[in-house]
C-alpha positions as CSV (number, residue, x, y, z in Angstrom):
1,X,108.1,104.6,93.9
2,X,111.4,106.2,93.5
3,X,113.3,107.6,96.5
4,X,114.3,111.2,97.3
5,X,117.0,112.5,99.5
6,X,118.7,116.1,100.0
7,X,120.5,117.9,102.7
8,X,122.0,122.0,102.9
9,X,123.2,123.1,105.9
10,X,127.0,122.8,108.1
11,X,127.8,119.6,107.0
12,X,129.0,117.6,104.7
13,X,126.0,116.2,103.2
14,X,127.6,113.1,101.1
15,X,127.3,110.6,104.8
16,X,123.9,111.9,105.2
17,X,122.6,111.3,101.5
18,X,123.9,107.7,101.3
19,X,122.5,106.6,105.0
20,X,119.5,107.9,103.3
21,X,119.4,106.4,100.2
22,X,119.7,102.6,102.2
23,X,116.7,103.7,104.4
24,X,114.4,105.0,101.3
25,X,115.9,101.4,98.9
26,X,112.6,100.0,99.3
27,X,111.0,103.1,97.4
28,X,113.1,101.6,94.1
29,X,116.4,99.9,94.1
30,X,117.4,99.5,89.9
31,X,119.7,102.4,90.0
32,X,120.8,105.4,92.2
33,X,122.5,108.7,92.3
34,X,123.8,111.5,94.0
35,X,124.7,115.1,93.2
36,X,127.0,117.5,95.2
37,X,127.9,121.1,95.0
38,X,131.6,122.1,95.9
39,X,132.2,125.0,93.8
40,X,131.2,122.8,90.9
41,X,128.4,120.4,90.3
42,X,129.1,116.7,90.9
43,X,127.4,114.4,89.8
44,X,127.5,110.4,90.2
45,X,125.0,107.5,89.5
46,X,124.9,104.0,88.8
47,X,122.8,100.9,87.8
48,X,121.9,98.9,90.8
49,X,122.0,99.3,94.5
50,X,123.0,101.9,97.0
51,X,126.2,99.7,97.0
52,X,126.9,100.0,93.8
53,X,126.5,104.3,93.9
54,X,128.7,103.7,96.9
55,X,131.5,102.2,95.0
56,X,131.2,104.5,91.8
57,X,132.1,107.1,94.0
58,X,134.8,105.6,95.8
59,X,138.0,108.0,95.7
60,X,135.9,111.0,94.1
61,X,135.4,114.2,95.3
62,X,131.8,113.8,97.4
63,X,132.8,117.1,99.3
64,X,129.8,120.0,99.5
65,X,127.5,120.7,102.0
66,X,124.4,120.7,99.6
67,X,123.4,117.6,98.1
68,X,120.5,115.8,97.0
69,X,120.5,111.4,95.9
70,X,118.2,109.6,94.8
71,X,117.3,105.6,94.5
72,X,115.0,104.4,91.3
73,X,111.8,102.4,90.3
74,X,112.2,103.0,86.9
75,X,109.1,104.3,84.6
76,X,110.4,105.6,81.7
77,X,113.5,104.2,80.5
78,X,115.4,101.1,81.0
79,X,117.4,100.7,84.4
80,X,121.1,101.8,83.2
81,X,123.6,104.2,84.4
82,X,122.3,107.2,81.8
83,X,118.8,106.8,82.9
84,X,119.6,107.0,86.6
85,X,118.8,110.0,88.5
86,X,120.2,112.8,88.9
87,X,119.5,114.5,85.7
88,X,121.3,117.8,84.2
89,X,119.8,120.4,82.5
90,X,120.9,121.6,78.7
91,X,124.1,123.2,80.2
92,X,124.9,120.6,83.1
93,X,124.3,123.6,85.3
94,X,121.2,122.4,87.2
95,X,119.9,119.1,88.3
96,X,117.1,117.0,89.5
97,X,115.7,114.4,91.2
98,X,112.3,113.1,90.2
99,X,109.3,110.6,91.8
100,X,106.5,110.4,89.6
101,X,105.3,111.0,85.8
102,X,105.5,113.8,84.0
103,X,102.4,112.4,81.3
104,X,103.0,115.8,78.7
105,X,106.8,115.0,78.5
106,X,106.6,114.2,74.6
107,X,105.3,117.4,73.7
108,X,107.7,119.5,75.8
109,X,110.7,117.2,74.3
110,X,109.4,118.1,71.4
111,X,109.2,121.5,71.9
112,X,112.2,122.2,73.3
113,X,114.5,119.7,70.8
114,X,112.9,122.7,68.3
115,X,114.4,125.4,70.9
116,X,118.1,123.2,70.0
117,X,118.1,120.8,73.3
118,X,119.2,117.6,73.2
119,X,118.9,114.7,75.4
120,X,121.0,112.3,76.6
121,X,118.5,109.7,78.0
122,X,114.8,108.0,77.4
123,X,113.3,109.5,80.7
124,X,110.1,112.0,81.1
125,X,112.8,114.0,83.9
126,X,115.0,114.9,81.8
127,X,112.8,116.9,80.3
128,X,111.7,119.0,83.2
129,X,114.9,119.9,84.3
130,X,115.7,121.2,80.3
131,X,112.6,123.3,80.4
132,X,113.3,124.7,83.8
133,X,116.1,126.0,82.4
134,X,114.8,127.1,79.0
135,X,112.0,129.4,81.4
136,X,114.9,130.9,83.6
137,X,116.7,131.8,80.1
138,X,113.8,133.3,78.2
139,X,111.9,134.9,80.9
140,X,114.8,136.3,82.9
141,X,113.9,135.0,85.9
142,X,115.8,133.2,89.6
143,X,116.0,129.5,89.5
144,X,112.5,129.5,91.9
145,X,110.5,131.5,89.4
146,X,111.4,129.4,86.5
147,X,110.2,125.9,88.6
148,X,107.2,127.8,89.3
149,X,106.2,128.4,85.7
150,X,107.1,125.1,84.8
151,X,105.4,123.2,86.7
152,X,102.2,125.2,85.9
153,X,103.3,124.0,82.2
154,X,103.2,119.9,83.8
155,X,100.8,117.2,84.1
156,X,101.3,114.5,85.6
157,X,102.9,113.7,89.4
158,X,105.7,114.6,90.6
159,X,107.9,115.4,94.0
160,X,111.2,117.1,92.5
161,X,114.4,118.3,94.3
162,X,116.4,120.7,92.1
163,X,119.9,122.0,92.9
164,X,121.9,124.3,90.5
165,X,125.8,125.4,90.8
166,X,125.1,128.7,90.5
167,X,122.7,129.0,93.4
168,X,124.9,127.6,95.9
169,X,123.3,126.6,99.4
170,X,119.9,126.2,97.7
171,X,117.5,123.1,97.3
172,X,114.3,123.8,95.9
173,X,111.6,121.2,96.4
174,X,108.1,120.6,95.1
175,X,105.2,117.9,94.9
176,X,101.9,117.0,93.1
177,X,100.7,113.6,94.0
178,X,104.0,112.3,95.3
179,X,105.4,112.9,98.9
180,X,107.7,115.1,99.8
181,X,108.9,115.9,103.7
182,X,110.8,118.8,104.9
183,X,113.1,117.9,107.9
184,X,114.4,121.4,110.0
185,X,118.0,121.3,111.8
186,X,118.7,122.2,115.4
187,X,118.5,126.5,115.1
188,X,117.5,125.9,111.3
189,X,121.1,125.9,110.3
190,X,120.6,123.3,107.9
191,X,117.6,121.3,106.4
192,X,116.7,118.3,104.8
193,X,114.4,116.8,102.2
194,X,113.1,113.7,101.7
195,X,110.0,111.4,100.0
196,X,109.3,110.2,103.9
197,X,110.6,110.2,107.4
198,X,112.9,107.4,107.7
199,X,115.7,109.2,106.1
200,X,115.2,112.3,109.0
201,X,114.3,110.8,111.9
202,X,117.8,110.2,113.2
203,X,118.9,114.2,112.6
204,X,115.4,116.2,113.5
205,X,112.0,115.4,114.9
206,X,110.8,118.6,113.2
207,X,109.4,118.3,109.9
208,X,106.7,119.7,107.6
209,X,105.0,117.8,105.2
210,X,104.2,119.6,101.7
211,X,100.9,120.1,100.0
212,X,100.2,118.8,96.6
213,X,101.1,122.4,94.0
214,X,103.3,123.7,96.9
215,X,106.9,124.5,96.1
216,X,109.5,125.2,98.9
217,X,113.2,126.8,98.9
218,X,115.7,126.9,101.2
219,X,118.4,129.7,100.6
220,X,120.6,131.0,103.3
221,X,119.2,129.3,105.8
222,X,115.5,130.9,105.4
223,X,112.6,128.5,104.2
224,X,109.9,129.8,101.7
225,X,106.9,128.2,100.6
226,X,104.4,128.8,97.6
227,X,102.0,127.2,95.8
228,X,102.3,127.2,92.2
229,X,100.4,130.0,91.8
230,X,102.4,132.2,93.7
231,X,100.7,132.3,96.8
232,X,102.9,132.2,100.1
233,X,102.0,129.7,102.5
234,X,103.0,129.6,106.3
235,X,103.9,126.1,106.7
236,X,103.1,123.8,109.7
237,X,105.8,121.9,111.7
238,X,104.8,118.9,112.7
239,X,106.8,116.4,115.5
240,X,107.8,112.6,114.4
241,X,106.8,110.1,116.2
242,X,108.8,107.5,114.7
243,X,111.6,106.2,116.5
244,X,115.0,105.4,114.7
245,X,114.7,102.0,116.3
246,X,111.9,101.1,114.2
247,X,113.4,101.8,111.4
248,X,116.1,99.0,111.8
249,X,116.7,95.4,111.6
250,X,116.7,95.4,115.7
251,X,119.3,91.7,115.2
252,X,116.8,90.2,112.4
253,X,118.4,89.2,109.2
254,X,115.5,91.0,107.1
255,X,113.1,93.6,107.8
256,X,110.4,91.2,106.3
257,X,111.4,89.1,109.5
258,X,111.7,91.9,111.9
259,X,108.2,93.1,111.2
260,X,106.2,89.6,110.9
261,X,107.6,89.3,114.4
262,X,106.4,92.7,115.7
263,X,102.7,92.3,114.8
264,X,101.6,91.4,118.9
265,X,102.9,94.8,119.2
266,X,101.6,96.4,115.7
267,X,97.8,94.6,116.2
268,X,97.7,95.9,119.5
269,X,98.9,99.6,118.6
270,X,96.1,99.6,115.7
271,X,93.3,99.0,118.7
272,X,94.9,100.9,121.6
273,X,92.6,102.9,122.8
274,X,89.6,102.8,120.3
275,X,87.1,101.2,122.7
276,X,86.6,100.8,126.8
277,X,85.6,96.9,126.4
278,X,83.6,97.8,129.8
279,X,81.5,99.9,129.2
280,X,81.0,98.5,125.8
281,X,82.0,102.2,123.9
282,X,84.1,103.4,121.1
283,X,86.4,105.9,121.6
284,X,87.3,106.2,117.4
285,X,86.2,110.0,117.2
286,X,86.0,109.5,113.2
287,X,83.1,107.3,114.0
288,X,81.1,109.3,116.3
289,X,81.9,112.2,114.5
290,X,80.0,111.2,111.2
291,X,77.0,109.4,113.3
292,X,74.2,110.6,111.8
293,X,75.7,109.8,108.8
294,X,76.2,106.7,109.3
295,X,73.0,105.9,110.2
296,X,71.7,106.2,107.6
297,X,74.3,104.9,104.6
298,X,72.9,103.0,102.0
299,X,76.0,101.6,101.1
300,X,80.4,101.3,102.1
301,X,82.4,100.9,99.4
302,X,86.2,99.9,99.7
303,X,88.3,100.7,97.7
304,X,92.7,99.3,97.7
305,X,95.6,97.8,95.6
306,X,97.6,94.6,96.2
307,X,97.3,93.8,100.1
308,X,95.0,95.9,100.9
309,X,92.6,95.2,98.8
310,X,92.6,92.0,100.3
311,X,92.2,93.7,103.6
312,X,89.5,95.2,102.1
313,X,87.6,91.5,100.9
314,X,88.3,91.1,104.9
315,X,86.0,93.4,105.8
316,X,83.4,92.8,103.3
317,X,82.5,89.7,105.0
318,X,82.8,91.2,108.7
319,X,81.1,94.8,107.8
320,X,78.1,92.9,106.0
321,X,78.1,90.3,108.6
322,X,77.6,93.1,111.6
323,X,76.3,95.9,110.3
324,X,73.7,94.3,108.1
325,X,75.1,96.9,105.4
326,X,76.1,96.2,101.0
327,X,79.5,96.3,100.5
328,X,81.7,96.5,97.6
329,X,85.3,96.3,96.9
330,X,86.9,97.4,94.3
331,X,90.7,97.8,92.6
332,X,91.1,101.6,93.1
333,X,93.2,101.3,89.9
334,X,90.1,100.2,88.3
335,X,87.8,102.0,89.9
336,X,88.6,105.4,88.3
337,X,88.3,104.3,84.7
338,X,84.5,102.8,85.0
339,X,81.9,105.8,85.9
340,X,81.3,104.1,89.1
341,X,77.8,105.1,90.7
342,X,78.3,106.7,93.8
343,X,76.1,108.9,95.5
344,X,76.0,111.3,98.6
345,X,74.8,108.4,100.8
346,X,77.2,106.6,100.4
347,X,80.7,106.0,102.7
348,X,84.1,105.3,100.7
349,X,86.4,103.8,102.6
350,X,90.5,103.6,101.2
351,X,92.9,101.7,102.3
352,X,96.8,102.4,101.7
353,X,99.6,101.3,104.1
354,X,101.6,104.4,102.6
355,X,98.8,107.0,101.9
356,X,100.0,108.1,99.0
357,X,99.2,104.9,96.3
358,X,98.1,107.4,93.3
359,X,95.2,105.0,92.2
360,X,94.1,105.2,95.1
361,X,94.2,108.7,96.0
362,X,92.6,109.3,92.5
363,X,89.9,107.1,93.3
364,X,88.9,109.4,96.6
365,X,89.0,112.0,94.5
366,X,86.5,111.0,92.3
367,X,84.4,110.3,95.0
368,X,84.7,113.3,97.0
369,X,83.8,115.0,93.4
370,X,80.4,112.7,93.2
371,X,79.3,114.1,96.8
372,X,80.4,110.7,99.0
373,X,81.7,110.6,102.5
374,X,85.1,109.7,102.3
375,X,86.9,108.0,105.0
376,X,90.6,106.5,104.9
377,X,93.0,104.0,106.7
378,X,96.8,104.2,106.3
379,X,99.8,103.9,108.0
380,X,101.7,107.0,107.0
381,X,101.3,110.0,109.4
382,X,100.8,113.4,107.2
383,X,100.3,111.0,104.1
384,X,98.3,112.4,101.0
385,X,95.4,110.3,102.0
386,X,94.3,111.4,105.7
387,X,95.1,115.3,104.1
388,X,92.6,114.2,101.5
389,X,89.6,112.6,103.4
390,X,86.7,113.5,105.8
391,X,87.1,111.2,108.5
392,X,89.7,108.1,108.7
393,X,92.2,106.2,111.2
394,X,95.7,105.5,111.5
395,X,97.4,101.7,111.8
396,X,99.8,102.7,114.3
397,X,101.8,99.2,113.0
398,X,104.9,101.8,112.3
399,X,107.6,102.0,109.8
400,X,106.9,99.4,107.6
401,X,110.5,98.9,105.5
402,X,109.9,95.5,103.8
403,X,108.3,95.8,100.5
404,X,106.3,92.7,100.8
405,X,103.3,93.8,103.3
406,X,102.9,92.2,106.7
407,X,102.2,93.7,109.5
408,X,100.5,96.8,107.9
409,X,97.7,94.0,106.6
410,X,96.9,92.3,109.7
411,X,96.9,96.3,111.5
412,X,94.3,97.2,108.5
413,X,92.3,94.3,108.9
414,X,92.3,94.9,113.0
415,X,91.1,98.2,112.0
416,X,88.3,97.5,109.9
417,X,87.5,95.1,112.0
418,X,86.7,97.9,114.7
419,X,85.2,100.0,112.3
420,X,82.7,96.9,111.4
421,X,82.0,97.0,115.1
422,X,81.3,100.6,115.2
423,X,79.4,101.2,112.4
424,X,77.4,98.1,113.6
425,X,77.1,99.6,117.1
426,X,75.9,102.7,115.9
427,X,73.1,101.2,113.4
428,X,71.5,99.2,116.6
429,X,72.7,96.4,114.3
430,X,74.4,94.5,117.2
431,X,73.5,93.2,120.5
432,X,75.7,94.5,123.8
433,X,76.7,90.4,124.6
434,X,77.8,90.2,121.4
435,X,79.4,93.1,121.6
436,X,81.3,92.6,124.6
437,X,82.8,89.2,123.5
438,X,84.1,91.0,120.7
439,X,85.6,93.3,122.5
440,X,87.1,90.7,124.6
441,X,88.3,88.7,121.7
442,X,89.8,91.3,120.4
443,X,91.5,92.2,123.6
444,X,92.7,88.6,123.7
445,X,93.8,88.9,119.9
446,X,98.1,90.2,120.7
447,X,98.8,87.0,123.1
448,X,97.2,84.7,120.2
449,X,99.4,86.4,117.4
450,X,102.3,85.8,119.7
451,X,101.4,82.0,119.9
452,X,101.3,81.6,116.6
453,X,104.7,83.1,115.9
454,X,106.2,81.1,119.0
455,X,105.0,77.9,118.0
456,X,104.5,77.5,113.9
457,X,107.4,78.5,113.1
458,X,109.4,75.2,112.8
459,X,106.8,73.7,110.8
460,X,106.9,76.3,108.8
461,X,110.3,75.8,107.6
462,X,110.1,72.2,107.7
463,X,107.2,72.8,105.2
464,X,109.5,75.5,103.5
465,X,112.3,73.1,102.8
466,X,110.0,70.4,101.1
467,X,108.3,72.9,98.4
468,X,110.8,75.7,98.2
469,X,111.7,74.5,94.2
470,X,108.4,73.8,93.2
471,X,107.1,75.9,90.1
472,X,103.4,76.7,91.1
473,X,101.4,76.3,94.7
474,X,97.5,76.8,94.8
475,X,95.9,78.6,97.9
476,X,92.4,77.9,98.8
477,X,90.0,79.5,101.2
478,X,86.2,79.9,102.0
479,X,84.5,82.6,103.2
480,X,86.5,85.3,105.3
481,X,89.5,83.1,104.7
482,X,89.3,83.6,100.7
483,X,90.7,87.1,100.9
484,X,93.5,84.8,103.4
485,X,94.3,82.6,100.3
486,X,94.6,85.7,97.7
487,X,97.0,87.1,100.2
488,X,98.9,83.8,100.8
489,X,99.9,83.6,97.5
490,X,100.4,87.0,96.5
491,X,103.1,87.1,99.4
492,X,104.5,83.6,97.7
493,X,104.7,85.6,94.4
494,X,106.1,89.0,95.1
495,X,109.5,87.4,97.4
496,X,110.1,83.9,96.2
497,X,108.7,84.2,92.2
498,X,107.0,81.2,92.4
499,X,103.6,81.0,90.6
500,X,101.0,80.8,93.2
501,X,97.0,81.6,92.8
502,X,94.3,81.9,95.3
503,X,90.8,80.7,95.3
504,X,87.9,80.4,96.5
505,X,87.7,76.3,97.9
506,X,84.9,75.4,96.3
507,X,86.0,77.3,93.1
508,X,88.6,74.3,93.2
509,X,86.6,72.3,90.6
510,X,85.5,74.8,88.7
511,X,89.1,75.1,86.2
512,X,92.0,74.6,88.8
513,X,91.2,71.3,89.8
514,X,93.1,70.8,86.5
515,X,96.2,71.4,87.5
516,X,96.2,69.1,91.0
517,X,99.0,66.3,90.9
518,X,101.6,64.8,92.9
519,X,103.3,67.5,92.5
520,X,100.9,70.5,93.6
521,X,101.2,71.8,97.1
522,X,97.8,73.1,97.9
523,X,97.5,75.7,101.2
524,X,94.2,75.1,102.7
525,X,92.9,77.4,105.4
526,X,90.5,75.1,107.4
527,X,89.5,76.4,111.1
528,X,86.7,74.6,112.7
529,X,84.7,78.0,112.5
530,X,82.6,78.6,109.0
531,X,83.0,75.9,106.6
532,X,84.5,73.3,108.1
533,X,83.1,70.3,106.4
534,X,82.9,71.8,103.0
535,X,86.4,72.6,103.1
536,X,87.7,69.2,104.2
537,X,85.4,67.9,101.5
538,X,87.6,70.3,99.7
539,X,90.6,68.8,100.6
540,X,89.3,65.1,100.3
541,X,89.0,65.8,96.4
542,X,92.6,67.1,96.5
543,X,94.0,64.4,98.3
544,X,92.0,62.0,95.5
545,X,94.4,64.0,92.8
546,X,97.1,63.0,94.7
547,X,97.9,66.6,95.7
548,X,99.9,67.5,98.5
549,X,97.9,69.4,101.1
550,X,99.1,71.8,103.7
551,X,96.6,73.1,106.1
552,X,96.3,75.8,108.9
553,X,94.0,74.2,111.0
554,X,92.6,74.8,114.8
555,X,94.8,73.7,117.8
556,X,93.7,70.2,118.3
557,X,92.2,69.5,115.0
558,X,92.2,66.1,114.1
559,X,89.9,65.2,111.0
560,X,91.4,67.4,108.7
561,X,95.1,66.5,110.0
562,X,94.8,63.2,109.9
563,X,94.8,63.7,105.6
564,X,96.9,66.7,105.5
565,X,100.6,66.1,104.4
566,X,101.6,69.0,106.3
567,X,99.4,71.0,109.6
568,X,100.4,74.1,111.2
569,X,97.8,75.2,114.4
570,X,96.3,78.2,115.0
571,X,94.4,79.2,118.2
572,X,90.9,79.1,118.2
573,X,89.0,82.5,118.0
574,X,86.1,83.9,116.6
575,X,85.6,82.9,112.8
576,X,86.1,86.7,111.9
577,X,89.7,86.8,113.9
578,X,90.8,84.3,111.8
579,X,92.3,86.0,108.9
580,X,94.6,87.6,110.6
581,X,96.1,84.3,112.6
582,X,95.6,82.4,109.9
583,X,98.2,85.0,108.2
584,X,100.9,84.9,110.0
585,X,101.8,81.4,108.9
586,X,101.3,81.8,105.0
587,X,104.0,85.1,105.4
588,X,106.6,82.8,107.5
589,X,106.3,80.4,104.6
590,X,106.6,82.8,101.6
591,X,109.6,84.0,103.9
592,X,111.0,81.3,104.1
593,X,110.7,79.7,100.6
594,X,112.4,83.0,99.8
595,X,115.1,82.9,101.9
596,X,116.0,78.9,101.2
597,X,115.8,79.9,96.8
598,X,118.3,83.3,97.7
599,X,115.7,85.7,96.8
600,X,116.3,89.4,97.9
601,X,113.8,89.3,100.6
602,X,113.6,93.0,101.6
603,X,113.4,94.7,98.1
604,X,111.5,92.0,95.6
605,X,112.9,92.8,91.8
606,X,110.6,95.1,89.9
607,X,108.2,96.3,93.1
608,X,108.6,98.8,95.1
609,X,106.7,99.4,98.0
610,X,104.6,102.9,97.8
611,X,103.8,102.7,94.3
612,X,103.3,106.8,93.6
613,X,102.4,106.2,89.7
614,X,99.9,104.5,87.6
């Protein structure tokens, strides 16, 4: 959710903390803050955008060379000036920033209004920086100490960054179920902290990644790490791989643009190097690794929010379809609150773009706890989910910056795709011709993505401009290509905030048949693979409503043009390809339909885009 940023070192750290904030606005954009030390402790925030922290300060003192900042998705508490972070404690002496839910915050507020604080705003943060300082009053103890015991007093999730004016040259950081990265300077003369890379990247290539219960302080230039238990830990530097191009707009006007454009690239990343398409082998090591295993699974369950969930619907169809294998999907946030039978034969497999969506990451925990193999897919390198799992496999589709999902979906659903290949490999469950044209499909998959992007766009916007101020569109979609409709218009929803629903085709008369007039665009995915004739019967009892059909059709279609207001072409491929060409399309329309009604593409109101909180 929120964003976190903080600096110490040689430098000024106000230019560092705002180019930070605007690279972590996706996290949470209502309101945003920053807090400097310069002898005293300043503090500015502001409802809205980095732009609007930006011209708060204007003509302020923003001098110190320890800082922290700080861009919201608010949780508790209204988005408003007094609720923005950074928060002081009871004597304005300390401060913190805050991602995550602190659950017990009633009961310390109460506790410590009966001590004689009081508080200023409605947020659970507030509170944890008052009790920090409550502990370092009564126990006698350094600003570290008291964080320590407090946070053995929390429960909830948190990654924190706490400054204080009479510690000068000191950030103290810590997380439990939210990300928190630790960037070291050239000669580790100064340091940085933030809730991911992006902010770093363009200072340090060093960075360490904290632990959920770790707590880490950086005083005079020396870094210490301990649980929250008191035990030291010797941290592990990793190197970025991110580039600070791919964290930029490269000449796009959005990021959403940027990154629909890179998926050639991204799709091809997510498979390079996972199989030798000659002599028919994997090379995914988290396959061959749990072999025996996987021979003899009873059962795969999936388990995602939002878009990748529908990645995961993807792969229910193609995993079942190859490996000959049940499998279930479920809404992690869900999946937590039902007793779910799950036993020690069984694979879970997550799916998270950031690895770190706390439903999520609370669902693999439940399932580690029943005994399952647990296996996970993200984009995030030294995210909370590959820390937390057995086995799992990295997109590769890179920085992902627009909160609207894109390329990290059609990099899942390559992924899964390749594990439905493996697992079916490995189970004898799939013939080696079959197996090679897969492979070469697959292979053939980047150049088809790129076709699609070359030559649908105009449509697209043609299509755009006729239905960008309608209230409601319907998406419809059989088989493999369902999960391509619930993703259609769940992109149409999030950046344009037009009411949009997906459905199964033939659900169609079955309730939202109902709604189908003149006035009712209706997306229909119809490739000549699967369903063909049951979905342009689909579309004939549409058209008979006097609905207005737009379909994504195979190049050369005819039948199904010829009673379609509106076609775009795809290339033909194997039926289980499909999804993700027929995907690339439906996010070029929700983009823009967005654009043409002035919606903030990039950063949606009310999402965020790594949802850290239940």
């Amino acid at each position: 959710m929120c964003g976190i940023v903080a600096y110490t070192g040689h430098n000024q750290a106000y230019d560092f903390l705002i180019k930070g904030l605007q690279r972590l606005e996706y996290r949470g954009y209502d309101s945003a803050g920053i807090a400097l030390l310069n002898g005293e402790l300043n503090v500015y925030k502001q409802k809205g955008k980095v732009q609007d922290l930006i011209e708060e300060a204007s003509g302020k003192n923003t001098k110190g060379t320890t800082g922290m900042g700080h861009t919201r998705w608010a949780t508790h508490g209204e988005p408003n000036q007094v609720n923005a972070h950074p928060h002081l404690s009871q004597s304005g002496d300390i401060a913190v920033i805050h991602n995550g839910i602190i659950e017990n915050f009633a009961t310390l507020k109460e506790a410590l209004i009966k001590n004689g604080h009081s508080f200023k705003s409605d947020t659970d943060t507030e509170v944890l920086i008052h009790l920090i300082e409550d502990i370092q009053k009564h126990e006698k103890v350094d600003l570290f100490e008291a964080v320590r015991l407090a946070l053995n007093e929390v429960i909830g999730a948190y990654a924190i960054v706490i400054i204080s004016k009479n510690d000068p040259g000191t950030i103290i950081g810590a997380r439990k179920g939210s990300p928190l990265v630790i960037g070291i300077g050239e000669d580790k003369k100064e340091y940085f902290m933030a809730s991911d890379a992006t902010p770093i990247v363009e200072y340090t290539r060093d960075v360490i990644y904290l632990d959920d219960n770790e707590i880490a302080q950086v005083k005079n230039n020396e870094l210490t790490i301990k649980t929250i238990h008191n035990v030291e830990k010797t941290p592990y530097i990793h190197k970025l791989e991110v580039t600070l191009d791919a964290i930029e707009k490269g000449g796009y006007e959005h990021f959403m643009l940027k990154e629909i454009f890179e998926q050639p690239k991204s799709i091809y990343d997510s498979m390079r190097g996972r199989f030798h398409p000659t002599d028919l082998t994997f090379a995914m090591r988290s396959l061959r690794e749990y072999e025996s295993k996987i021979k003899n699974l009873k059962r795969i369950v999936i388990v995602g929010c939002g878009t990748s969930w529908h990645a995961g619907l993807v792969a229910e169809y193609i995993i079942e379809d190859f490996a000959r294998l049940p499998v279930e999907v479920e809404y992690a946030s869900e999946f937590r609150y039902r007793d779910p039978i799950i036993n020690e034969d069984d694979l879970v497999i997550a799916i998270s773009q950031s690895g770190e969506t706390a439903d999520t990451l609370a669902a693999l925990e439940l399932a580690k706890e029943k005994g399952a193999t647990i296996y996970g897919i993200c984009n995030v390198v030294g995210s909370s989910i590959p820390r937390l799992t057995d086995a799992g496999a990295y997109t590769h589709a890179g920085p992902e910056i627009g909160v609207a999902s894109t390329k990290a979906f059609t990099a899942q659903v390559t992924v899964l795709i390749l594990i439905a290949l493996g697992i079916a490999d490995i189970r004898g469950k799939m013939t080696k011709d079959r197996l090679r044209h897969a492979f070469a499909e697959l292979d053939a998959l980047p150049e088809k993505v790129k076709q699609v992007l070359e030559s649908c766009e105009a449509k697209v916007i043609e299509v755009a401009k006729r239905y960008k101020d309608v209230d409601h569109f319907l998406y419809l979609g059989r088989g493999v290509n369902f999960p391509v409709a619930l993703e259609g218009a769940l992109k149409l929803k999030e950046i344009s905030y037009i009411h949009a629903e997906g459905y199964p085709a033939a659900e169609m008369k079955h309730g939202p048949i109902a709604l189908i007039d003149e006035n009712m665009p209706v997306v229909v995915i119809a490739p000549n693979r699967g369903y063909y004739e049951k979905v342009f019967s689909n579309i004939q009892e549409v058209k008979a409503r006097k609905g207005n059909i737009i379909s994504i059709v195979t190049e050369g279609d005819e039948k199904v043009s010829a009673i379609s207001d509106y076609t775009i072409e795809i290339p033909d491929t194997e039926d289980y390809l499909v999804p993700i060409l027929a995907t690339i399309p439906l996010q070029l329309l929700s983009y823009h339909i967005a654009v043409m009604r002035g919606c903030n593409v990039d950063q949606p109101r009310n999402l965020a885009k790594s949802v850290t909180v239940e």
